[in-house]
C-alpha positions as CSV (number, residue, x, y, z in Angstrom):
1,X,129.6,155.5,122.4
2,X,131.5,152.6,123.5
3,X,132.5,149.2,121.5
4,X,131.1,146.2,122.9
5,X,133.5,143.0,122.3
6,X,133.3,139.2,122.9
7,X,129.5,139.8,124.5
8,X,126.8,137.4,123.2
9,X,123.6,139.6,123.4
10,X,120.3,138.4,122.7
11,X,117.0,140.0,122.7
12,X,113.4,138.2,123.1
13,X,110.5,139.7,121.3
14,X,107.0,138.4,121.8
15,X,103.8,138.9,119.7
16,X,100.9,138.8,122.0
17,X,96.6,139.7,121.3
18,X,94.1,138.9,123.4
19,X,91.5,136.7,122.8
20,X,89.5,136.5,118.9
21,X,86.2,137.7,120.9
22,X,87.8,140.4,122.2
23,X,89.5,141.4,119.0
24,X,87.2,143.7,115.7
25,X,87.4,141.6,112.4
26,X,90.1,144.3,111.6
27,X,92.1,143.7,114.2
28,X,92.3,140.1,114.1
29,X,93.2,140.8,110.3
30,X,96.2,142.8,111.2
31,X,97.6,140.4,113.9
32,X,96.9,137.9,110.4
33,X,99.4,140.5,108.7
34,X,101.9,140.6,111.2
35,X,102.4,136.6,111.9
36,X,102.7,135.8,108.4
37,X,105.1,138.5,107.4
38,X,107.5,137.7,110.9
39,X,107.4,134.1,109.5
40,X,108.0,135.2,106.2
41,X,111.0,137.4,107.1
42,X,112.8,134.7,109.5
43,X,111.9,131.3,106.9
44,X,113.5,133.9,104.4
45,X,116.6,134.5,106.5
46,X,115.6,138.2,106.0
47,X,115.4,138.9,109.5
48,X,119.2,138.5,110.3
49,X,119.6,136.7,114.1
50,X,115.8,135.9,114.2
51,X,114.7,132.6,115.2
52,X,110.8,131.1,116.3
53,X,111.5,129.6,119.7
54,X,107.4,129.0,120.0
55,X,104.7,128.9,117.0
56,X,101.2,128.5,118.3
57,X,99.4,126.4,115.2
């Protein structure tokens, strides 16, 4: 293990699906689920360092 100092480190996560057609009514639910509770978390400031840097409407 090894201290890391004065760095800046960043990380991008992504939340990708394909297309509705190609999604079952459960699935399409669940990517629902996730959105809402990543916005949730980062609007909340509950998600410490999160930001949106791209919201599809």
């Amino acid at each position: 293990m090894a201290e890391i100092a004065g760095a800046r480190l960043r990380r991008l996560n992504s939340l990708c699906s394909v297309s509705d057609e190609e999604l079952s009514p459960a699935g399409r639910a669940v990517r629902v689920v996730l959105a809402d509770c990543a916005s949730e978390l980062v609007a909340k400031g509950r998600w410490a360092g999160a930001r949106f840097s791209h919201l599809d409407p």
